[in-house]
Backbone as CSV, one residue per row, in Angstrom:
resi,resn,N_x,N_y,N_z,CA_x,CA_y,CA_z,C_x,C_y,C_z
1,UNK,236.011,96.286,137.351,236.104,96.379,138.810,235.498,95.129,139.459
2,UNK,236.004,94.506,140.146,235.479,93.192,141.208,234.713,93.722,141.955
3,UNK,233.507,92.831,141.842,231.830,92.913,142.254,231.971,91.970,143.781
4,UNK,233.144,91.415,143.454,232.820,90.115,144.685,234.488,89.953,144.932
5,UNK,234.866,89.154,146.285,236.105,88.956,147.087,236.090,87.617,148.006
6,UNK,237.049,87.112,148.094,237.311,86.233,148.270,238.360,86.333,149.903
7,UNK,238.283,86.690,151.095,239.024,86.834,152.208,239.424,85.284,152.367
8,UNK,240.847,84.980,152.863,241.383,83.793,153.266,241.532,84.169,154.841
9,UNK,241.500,82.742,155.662,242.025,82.517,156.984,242.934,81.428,157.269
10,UNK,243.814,81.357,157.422,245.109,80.674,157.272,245.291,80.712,159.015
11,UNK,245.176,79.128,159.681,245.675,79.271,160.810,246.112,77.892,161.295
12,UNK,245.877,77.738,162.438,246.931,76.115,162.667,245.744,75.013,161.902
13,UNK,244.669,75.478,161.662,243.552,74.031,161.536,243.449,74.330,159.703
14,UNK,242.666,73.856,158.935,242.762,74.100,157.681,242.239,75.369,157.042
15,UNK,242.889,75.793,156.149,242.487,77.365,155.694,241.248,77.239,154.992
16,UNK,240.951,78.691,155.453,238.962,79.009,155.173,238.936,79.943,154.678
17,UNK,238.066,79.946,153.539,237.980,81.202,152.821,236.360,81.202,152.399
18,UNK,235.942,82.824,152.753,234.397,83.132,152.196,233.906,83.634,151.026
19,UNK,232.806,83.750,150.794,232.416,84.682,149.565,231.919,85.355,150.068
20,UNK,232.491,86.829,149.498,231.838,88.047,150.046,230.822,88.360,148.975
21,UNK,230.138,89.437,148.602,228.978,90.275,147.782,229.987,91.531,147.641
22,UNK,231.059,91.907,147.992,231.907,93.307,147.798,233.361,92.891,148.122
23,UNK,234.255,93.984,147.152,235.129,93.723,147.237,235.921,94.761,148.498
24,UNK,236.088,93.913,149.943,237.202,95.061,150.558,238.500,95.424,150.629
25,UNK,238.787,96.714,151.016,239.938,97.268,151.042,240.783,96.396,151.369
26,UNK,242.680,95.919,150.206,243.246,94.935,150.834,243.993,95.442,151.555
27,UNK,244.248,94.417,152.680,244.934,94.750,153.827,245.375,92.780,154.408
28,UNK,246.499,93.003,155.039,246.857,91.903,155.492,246.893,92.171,157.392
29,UNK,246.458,91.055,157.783,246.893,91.338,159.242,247.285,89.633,159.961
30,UNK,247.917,89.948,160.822,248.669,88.604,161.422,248.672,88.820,162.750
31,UNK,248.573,87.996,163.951,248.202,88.062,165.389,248.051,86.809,165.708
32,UNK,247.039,86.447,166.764,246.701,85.029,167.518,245.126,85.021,167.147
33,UNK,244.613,86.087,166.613,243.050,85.559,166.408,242.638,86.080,164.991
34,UNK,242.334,85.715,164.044,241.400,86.442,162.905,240.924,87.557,163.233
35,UNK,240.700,88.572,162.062,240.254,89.828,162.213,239.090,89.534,161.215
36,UNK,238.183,90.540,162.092,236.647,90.367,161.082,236.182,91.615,160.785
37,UNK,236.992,92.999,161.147,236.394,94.055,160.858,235.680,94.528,159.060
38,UNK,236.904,93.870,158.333,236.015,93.932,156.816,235.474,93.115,156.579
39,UNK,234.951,92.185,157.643,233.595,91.024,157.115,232.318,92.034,157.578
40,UNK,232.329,92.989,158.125,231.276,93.592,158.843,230.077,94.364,158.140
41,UNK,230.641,94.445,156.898,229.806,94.830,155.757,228.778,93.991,155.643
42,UNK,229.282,92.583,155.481,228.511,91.439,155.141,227.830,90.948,156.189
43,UNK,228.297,91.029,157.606,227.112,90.868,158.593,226.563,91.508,158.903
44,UNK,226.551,93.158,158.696,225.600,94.377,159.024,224.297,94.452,158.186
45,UNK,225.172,94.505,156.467,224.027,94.681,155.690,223.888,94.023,154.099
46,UNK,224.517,93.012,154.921,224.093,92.188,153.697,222.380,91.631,153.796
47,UNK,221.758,91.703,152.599,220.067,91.496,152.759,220.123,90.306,153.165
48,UNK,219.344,89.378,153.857,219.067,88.148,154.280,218.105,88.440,155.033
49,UNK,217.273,87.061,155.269,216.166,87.241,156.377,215.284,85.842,156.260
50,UNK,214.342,85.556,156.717,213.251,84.607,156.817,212.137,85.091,155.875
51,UNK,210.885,83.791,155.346,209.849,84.541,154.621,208.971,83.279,155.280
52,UNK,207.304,83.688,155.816,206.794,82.712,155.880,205.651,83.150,155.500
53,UNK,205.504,82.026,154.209,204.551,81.902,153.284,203.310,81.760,153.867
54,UNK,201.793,82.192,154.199,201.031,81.721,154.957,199.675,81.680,153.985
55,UNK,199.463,80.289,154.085,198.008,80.308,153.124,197.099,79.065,154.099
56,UNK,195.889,78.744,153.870,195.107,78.099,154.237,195.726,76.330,153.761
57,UNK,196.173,76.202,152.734,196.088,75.331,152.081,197.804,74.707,152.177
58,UNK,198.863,75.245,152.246,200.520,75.049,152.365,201.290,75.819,152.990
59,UNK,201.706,76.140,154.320,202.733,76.957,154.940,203.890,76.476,154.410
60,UNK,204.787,78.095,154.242,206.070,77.534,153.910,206.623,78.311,154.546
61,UNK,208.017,77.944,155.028,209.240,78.854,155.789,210.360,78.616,155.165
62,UNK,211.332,80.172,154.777,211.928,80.157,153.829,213.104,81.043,154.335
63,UNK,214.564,80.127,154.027,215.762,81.331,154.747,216.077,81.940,153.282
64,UNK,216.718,83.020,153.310,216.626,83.909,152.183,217.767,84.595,152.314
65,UNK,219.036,84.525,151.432,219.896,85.568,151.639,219.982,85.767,149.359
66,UNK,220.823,86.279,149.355,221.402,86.781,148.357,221.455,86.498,147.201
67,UNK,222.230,85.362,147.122,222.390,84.063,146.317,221.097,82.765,146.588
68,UNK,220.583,82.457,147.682,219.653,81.384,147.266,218.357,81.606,148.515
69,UNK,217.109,80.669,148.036,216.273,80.635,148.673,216.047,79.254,149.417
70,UNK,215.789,78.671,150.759,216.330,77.403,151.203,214.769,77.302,152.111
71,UNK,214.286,76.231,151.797,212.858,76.080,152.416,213.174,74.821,153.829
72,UNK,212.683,75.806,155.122,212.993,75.147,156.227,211.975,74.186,156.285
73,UNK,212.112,72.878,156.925,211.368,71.650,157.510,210.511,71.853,158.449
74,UNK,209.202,72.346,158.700,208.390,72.483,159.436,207.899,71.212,160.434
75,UNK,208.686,70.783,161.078,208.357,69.441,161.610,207.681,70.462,162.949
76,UNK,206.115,69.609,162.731,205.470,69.474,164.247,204.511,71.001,163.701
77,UNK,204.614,71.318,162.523,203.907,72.829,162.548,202.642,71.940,161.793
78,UNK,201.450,72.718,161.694,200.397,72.220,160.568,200.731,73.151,159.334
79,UNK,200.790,72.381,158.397,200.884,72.891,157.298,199.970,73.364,155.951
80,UNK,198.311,72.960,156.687,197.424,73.752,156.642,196.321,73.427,157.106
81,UNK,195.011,73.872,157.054,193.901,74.170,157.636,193.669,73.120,158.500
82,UNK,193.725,71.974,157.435,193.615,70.593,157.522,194.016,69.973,158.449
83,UNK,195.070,70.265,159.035,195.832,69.793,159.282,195.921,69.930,160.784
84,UNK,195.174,71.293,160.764,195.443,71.755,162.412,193.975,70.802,163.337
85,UNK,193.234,70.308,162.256,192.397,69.886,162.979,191.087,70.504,163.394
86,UNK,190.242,70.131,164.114,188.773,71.075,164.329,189.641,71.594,166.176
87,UNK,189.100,73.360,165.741,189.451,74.430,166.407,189.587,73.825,168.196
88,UNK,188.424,73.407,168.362,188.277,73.469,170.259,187.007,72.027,170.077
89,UNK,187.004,71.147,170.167,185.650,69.771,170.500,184.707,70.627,171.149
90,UNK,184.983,71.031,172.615,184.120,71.628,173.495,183.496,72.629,172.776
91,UNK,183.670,73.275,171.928,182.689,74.071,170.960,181.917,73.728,169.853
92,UNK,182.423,72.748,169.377,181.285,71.985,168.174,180.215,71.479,168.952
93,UNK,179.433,72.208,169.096,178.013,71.783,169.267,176.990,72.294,168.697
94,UNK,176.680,71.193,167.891,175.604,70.962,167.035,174.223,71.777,167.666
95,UNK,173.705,72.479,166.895,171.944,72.546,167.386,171.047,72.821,166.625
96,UNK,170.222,72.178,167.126,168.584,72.203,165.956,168.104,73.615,165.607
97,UNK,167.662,73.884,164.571,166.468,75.377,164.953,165.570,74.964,163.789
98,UNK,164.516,75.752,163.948,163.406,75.319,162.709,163.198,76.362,161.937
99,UNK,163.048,76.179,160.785,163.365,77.086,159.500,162.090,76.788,158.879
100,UNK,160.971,78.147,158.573,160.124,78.016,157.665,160.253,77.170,156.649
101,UNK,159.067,76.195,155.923,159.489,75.619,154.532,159.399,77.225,153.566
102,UNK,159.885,76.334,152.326,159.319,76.961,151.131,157.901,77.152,151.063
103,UNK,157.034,76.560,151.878,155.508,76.456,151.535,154.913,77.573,152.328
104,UNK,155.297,77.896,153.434,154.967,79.430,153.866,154.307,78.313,154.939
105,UNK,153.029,79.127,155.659,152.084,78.870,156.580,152.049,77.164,156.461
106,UNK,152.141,77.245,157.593,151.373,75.086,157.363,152.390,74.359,157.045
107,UNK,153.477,74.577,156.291,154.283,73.764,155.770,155.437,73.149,156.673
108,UNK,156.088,72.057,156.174,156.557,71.349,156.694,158.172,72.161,157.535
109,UNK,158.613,71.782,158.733,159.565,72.122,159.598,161.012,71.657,158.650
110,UNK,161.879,72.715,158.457,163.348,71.758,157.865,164.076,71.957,159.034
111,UNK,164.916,70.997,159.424,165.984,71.114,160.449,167.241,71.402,159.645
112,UNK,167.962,72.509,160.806,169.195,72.895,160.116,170.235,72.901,161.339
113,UNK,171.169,72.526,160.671,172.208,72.213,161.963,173.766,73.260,161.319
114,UNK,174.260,74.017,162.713,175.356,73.862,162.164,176.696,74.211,163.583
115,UNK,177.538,74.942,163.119,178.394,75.381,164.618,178.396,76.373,165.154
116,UNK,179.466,76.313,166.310,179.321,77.748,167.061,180.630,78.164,166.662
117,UNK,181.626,77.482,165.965,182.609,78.039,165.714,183.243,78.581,164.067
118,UNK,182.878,80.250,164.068,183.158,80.534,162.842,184.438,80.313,162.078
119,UNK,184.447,80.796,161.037,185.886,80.585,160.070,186.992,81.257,160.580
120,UNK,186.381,82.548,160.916,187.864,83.512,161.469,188.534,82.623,163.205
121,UNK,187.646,82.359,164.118,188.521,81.635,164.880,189.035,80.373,164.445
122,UNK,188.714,79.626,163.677,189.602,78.652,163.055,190.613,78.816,162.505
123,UNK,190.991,80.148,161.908,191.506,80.642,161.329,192.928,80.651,162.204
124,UNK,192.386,81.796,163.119,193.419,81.950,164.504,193.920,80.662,165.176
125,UNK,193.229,80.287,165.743,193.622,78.635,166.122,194.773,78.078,165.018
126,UNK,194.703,77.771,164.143,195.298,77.323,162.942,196.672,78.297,163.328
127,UNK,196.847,79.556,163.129,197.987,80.290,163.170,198.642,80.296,164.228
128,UNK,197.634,80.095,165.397,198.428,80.223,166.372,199.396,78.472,166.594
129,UNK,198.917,77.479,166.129,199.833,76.655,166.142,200.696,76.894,164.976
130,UNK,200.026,77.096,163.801,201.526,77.429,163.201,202.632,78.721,164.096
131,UNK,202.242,79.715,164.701,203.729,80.929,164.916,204.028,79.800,166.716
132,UNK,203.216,79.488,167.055,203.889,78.233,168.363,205.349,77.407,167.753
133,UNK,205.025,77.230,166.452,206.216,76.194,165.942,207.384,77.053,164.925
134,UNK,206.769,78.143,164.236,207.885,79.050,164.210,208.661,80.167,165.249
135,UNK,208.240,80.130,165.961,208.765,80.603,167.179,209.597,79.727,167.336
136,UNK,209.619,78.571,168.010,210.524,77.669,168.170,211.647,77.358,167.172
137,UNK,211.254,77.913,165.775,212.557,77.101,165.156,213.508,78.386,164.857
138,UNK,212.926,79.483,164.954,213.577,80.833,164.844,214.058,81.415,166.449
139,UNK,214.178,80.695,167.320,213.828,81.279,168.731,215.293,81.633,168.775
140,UNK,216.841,81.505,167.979,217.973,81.747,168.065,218.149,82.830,167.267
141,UNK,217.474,82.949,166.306,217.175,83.739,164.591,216.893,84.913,165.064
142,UNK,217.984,86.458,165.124,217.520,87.532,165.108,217.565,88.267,163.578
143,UNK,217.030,87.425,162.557,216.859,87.981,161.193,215.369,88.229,161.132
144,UNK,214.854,89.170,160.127,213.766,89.696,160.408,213.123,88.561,159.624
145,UNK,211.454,89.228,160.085,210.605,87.345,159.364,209.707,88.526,158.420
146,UNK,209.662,88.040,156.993,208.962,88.368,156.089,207.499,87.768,156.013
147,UNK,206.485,88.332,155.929,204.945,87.712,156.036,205.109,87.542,154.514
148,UNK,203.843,86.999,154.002,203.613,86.530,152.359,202.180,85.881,152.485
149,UNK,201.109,86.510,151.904,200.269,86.089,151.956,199.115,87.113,151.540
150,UNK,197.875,86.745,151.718,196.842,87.525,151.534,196.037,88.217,152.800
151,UNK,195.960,89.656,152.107,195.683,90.391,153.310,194.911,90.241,154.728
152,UNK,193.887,89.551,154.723,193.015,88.980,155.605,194.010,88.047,156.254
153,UNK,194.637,87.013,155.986,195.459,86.380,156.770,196.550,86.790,157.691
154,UNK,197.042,87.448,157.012,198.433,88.219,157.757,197.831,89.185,158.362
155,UNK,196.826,89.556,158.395,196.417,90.174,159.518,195.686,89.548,160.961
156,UNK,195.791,88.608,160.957,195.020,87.872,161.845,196.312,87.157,162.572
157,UNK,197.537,86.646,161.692,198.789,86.165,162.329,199.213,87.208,162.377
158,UNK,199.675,88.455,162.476,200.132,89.652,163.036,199.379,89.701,164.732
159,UNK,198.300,89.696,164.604,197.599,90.005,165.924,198.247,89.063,167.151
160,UNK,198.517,87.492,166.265,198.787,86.438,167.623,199.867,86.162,167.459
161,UNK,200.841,86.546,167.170,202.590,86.328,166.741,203.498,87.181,167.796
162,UNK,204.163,86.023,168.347,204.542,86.077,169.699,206.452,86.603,168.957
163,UNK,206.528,86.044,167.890,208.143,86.311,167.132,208.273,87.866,167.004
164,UNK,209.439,88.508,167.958,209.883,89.874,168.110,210.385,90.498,166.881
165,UNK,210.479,89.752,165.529,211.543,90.001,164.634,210.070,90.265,163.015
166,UNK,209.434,90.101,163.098,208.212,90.553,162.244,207.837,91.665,161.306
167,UNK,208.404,92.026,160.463,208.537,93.221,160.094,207.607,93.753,159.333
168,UNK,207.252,94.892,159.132,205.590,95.740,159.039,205.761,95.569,158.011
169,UNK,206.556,95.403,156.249,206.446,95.252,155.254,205.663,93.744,154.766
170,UNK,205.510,93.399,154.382,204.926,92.080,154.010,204.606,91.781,152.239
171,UNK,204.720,90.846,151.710,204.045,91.028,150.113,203.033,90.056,149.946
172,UNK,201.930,90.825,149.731,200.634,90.718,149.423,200.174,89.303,148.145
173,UNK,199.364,88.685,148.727,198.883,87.717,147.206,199.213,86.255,147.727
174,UNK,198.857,85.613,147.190,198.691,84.010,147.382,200.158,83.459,147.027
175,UNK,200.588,82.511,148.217,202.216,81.833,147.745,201.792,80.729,146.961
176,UNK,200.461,80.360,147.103,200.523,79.446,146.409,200.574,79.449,144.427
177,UNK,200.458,80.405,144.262,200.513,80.674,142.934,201.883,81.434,142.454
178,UNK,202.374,81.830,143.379,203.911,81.884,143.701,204.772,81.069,143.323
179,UNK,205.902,81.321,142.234,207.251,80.060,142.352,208.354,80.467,143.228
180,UNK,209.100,79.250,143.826,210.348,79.867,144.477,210.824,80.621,144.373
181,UNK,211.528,80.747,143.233,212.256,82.158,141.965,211.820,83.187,142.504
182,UNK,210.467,83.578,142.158,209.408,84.520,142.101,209.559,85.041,143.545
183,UNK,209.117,84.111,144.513,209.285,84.343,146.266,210.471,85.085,146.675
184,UNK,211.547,84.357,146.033,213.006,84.531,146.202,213.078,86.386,145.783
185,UNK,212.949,86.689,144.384,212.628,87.990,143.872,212.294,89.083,144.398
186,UNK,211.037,88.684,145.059,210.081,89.597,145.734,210.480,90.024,147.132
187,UNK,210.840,88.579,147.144,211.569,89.038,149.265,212.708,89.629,149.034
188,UNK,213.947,89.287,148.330,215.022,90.594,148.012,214.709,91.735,147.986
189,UNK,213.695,92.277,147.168,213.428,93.320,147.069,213.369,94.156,148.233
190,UNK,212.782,93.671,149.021,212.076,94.088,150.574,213.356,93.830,151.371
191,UNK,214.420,92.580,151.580,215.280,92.726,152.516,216.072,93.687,151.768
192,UNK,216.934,94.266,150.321,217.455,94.939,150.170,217.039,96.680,150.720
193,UNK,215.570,96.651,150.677,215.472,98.181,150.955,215.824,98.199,152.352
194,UNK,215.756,97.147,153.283,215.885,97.644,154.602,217.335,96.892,155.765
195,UNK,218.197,96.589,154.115,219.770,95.891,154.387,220.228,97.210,155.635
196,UNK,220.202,98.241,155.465,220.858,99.555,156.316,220.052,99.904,157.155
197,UNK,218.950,99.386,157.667,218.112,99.708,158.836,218.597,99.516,160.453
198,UNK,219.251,98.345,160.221,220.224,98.233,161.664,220.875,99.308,162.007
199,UNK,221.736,99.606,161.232,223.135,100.522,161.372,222.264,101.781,162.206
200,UNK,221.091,102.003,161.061,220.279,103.517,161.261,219.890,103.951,162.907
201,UNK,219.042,102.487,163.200,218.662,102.091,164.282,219.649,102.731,165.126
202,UNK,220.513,101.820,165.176,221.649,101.892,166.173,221.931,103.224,166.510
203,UNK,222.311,103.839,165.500,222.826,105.184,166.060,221.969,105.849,166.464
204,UNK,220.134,106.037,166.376,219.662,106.731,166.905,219.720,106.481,168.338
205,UNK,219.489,105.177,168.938,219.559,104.550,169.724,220.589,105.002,170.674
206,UNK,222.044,104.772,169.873,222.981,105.679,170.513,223.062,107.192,170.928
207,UNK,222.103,108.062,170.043,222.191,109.454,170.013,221.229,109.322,171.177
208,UNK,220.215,108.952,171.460,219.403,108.706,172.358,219.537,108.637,173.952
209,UNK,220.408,107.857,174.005,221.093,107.329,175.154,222.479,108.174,175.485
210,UNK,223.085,108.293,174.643,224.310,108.757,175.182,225.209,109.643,176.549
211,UNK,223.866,110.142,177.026,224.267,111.097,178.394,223.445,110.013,179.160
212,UNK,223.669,108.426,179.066,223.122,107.964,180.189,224.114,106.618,179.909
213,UNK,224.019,105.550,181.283,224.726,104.711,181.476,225.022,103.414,180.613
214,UNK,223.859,103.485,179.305,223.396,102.441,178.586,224.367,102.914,177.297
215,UNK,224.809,104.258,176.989,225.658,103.842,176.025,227.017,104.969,176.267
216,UNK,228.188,104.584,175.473,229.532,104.929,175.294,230.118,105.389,174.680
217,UNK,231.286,105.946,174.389,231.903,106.497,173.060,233.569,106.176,173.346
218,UNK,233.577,105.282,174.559,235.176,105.121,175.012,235.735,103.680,174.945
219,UNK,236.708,103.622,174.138,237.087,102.415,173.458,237.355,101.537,175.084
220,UNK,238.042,101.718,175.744,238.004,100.826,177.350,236.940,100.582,177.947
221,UNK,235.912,101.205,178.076,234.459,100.945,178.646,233.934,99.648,177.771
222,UNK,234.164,100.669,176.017,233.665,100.275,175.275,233.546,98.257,175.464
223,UNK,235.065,97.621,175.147,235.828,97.067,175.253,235.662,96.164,176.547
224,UNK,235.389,96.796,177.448,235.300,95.819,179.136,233.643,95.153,178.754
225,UNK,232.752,95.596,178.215,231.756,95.826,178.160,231.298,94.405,177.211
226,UNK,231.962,94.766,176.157,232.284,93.810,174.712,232.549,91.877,175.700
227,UNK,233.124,92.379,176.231,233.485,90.924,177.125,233.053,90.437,178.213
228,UNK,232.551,91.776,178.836,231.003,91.057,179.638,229.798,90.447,178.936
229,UNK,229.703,90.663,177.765,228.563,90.460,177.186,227.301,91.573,177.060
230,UNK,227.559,92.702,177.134,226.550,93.869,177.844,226.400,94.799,176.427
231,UNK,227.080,94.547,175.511,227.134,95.562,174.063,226.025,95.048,173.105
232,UNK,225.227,96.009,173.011,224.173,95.058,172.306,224.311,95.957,170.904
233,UNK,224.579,96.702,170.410,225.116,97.167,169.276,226.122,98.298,169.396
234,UNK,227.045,97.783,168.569,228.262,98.580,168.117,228.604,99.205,167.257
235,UNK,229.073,100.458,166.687,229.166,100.953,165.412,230.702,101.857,165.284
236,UNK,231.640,100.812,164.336,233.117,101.375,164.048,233.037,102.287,163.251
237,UNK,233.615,103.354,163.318,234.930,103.622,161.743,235.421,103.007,160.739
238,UNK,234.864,102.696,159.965,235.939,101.979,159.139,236.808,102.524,158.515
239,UNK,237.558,103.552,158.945,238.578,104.387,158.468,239.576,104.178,159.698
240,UNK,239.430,103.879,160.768,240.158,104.597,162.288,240.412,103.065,162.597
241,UNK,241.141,103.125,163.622,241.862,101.785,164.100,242.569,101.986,165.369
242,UNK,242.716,101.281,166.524,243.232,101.287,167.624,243.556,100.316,168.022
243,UNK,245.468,100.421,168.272,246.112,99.339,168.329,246.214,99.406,169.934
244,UNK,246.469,98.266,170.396,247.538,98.013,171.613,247.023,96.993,172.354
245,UNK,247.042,96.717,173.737,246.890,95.498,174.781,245.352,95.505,175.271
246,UNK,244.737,94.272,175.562,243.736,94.356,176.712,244.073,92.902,177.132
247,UNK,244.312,93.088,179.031,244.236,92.528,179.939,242.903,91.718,179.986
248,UNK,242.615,90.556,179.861,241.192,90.125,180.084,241.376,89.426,181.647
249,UNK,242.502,89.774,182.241,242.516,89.717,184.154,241.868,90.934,184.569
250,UNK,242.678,91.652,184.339,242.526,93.369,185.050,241.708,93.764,184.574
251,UNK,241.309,93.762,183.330,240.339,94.451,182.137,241.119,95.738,181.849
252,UNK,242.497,95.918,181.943,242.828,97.220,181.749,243.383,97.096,180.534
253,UNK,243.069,98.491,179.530,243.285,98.607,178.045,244.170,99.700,177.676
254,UNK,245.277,99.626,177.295,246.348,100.439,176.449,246.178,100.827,175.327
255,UNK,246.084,101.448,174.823,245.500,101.917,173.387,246.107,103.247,173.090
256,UNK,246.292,102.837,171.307,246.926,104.029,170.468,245.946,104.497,169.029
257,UNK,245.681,105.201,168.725,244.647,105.123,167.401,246.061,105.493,166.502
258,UNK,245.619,104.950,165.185,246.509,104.817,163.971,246.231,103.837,163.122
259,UNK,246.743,104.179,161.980,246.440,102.886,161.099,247.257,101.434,161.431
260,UNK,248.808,101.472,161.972,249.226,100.397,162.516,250.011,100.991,163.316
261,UNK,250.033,99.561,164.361,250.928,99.285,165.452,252.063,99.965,166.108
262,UNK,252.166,100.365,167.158,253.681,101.245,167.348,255.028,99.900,167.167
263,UNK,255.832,100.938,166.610,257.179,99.783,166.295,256.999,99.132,167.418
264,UNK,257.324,99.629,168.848,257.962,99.023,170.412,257.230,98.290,170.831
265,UNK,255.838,97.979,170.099,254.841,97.054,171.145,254.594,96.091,169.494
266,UNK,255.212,94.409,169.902,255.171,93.871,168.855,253.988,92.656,169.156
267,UNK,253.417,93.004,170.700,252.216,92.136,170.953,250.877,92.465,170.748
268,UNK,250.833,94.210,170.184,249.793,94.793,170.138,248.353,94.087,168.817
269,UNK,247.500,94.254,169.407,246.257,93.877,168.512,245.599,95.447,168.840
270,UNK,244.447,94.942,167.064,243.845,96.483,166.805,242.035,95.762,167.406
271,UNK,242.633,96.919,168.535,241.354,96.658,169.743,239.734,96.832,169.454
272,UNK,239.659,98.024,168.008,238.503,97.736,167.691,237.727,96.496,166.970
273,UNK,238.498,96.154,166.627,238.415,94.461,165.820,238.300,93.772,167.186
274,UNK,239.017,93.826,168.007,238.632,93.266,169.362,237.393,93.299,169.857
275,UNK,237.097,94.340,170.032,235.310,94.913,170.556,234.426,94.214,169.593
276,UNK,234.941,94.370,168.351,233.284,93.843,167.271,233.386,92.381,167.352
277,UNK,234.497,91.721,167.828,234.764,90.206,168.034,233.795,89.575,169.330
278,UNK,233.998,90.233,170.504,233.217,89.861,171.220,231.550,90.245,171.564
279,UNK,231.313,91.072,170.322,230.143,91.905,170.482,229.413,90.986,169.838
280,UNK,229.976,90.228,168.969,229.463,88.933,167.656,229.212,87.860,168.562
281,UNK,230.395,87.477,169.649,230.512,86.246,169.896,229.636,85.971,171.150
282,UNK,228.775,87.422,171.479,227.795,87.295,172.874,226.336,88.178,172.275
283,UNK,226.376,87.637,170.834,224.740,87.785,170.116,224.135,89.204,170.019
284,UNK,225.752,89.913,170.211,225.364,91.456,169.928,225.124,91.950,168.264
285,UNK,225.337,93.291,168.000,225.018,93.508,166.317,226.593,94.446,166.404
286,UNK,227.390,94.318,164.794,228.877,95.385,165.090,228.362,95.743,163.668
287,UNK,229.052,97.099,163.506,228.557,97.514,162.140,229.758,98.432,161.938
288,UNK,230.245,98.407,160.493,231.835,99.252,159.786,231.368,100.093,159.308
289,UNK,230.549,101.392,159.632,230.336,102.226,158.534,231.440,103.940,158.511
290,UNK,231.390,104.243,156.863,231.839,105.154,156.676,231.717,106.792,157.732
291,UNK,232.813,107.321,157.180,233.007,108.257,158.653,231.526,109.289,159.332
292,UNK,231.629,109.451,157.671,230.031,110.064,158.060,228.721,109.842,158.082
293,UNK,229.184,108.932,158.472,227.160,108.283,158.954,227.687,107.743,160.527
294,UNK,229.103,107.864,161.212,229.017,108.084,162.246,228.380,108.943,163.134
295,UNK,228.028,108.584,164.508,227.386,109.654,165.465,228.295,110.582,165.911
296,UNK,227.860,111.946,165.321,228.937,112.768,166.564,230.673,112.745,165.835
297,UNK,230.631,111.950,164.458,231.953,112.004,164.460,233.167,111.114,164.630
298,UNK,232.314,110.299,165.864,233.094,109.087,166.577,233.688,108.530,165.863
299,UNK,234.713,107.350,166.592,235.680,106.584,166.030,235.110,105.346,166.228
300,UNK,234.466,105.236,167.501,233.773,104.196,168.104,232.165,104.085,169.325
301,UNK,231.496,103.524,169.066,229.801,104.429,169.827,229.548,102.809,170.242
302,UNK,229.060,102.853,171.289,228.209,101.359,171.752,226.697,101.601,172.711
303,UNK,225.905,100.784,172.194,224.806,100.868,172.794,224.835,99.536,173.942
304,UNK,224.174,99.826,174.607,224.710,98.391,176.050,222.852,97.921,176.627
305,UNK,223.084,96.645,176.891,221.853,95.868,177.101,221.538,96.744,178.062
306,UNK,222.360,96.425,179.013,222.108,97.509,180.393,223.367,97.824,181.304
């Protein structure tokens, strides 16, 4: 049985073809735009994500999908302790105090000097310019960010980490004694258990909302919505299909459910492939799942920004 698939796109510019991780159902379709509904597997839940390595001594940031581990360029981040420099000037100040000798009574004064600024705010300081500069390079990146490190640390960059995408799992222990391989290994592990967490999300989200204005179950709402930009997650059938017209003047939508096209309408497109097209192309989430892990049954459910 084929573990893996190969989808072609054949159109006026040169033909493109991906690697999938699964093989989908074949099917051919022809129109004016590509269909992406069986890529949706692979953008819902295929594992991928970010990992940032955090130690005193080497930060690393790491994109992570399936097949490989790819270490991002930290330009402008400190890449460790060292690096970030002394915490605040205005706080290093030195001061005298006098310390009994060894000799007890009578004996001579030792001077001891040291700071006002302990290890743990250096610490913070330090992180907080490092998540200042991963913020910035992830600020497009809604893939989740994997911590890696030792417990005391990642708890201190948890506290000042401004990145919405942070996820409560983390793996414990020094990267620096860590190999890529090894990194690579360990973070699969963790994005595979939580590859289906979106989808899950979503529908509660949807079950949640549904008797209110924020979410839908009607392929035309659905659909007007998709092209305002307002669908912030979507969740198909991947069994069900709805062919026919949408007006992007009027916004008005004709629609037939079936597996294909009515003979008499030879301009028709399958409108749910429509919806997950523009739900992608305005930084929403679309997801193909089987009938029953639908909400309610549905053919089609959308959750909406607002």
């Amino acid at each position: 049985m084929l573990e893996r698939a190969w989808p072609f796109f054949i159109g006026a510019g040169a033909p493109m073809d991906i690697d999938l991780p699964f093989p989908p159902a074949e099917r051919v379709f022809t129109g004016a735009r590509f269909v992406i509904r069986p890529l949706l597997p692979a953008l819902g839940n295929d594992p991928r994500g970010n990992v940032l390595a955090l130690s005193q001594h080497n930060v690393r940031l790491f994109k992570v999908t399936r097949e490989r581990i790819d270490e991002v360029a930290l330009t402008g981040v400190p890449r460790s302790l060292a690096d970030a420099g002394p915490a605040d000037p205005m706080r290093h100040e030195r001061g005298a105090r006098s310390v009994p000798s060894a000799g007890g009574q009578g004996g001579a004064t030792a001077i001891s000097y040291g700071t006002l600024v302990d290890e743990k705010e250096q610490l913070r300081r330090f992180l907080e310019q490092v998540d200042d500069g991963v913020v910035g390079l992830l600020r497009d990146d809604k893939a989740p960010l994997l911590l890696m490190g030792v417990e005391s640390l990642l708890a201190i960059y948890r506290e000042i980490t401004s990145h919405p995408h942070v996820m409560t799992e983390s793996i414990l222990g020094s990267p620096d004694r860590m190999t890529t391989s090894e990194a690579h290994a360990e973070a699969m592990a963790v994005f595979e258990a939580q590859s289906g967490q979106g989808a899950l999300d979503a529908s509660r989200q949807f079950q949640n909302a549904v008797q209110t204005p924020r979410a839908s179950a009607h392929l035309d709402d659905i659909l007007r919505a998709a092209v305002q930009g307002r669908v912030d997650a979507l969740l198909l059938d991947e069994s069900r299909f709805a062919w026919g017209q949408y007006d992007p003047i009027t916004g008005d939508v004709m629609a037939r459910m079936g597996y294909s096209p009515h003979p008499d309408h030879d301009d028709a497109e399958e409108l749910m492939d429509l919806a997950a097209s523009q739900t992608l192309l305005h930084r929403g989430t679309a997801y193909a799942l089987p009938a029953k892990q639908m909400p309610f049954g549905l053919a089609i459910a959308a959750v909406y920004r607002y």
